[in-house]
N, C-alpha and C positions, 0 to 999 in steps of 0.2 A: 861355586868358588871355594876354593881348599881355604883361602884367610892365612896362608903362610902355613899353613899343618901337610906334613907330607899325606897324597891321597893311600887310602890302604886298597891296597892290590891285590887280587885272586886269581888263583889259576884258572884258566880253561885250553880246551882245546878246540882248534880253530875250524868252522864247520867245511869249509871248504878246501884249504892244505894241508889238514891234519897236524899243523904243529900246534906245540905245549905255546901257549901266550899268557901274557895276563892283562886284568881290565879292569880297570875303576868301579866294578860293579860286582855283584855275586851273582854271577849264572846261575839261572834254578829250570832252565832243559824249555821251557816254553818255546823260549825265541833261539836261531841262529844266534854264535859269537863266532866272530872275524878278528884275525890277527891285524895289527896296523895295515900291513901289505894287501891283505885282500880287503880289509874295509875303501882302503884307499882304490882301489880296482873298481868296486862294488856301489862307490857312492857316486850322485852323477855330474858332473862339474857346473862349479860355481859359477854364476852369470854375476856380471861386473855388475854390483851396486851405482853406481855412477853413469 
């Protein structure tokens, strides 16, 4: 939870479409970073709670 403070942002580039993105986190090359669009592609849908 940010608690009202804007989150700070870093660049990366997106392992899969190649564009420039940023992410709530500091990439340090271990794992994949996905831009919104491809994280959104990438993740697997949500099954209704309910």
């Amino acid at each position: 939870m940010s608690y009202g403070r804007p989150r700070e942002m870093h660049d990366a580039i997106c392992a899969e479409c190649k564009q420039k993105c940023q992410v709530p986190f500091k990439p340090d090359g271990s794992r994949p970073v996905y831009c919104q669009e491809c994280y959104a592609k990438r993740r697997p849908p949500r099954r209704d709670r309910y």
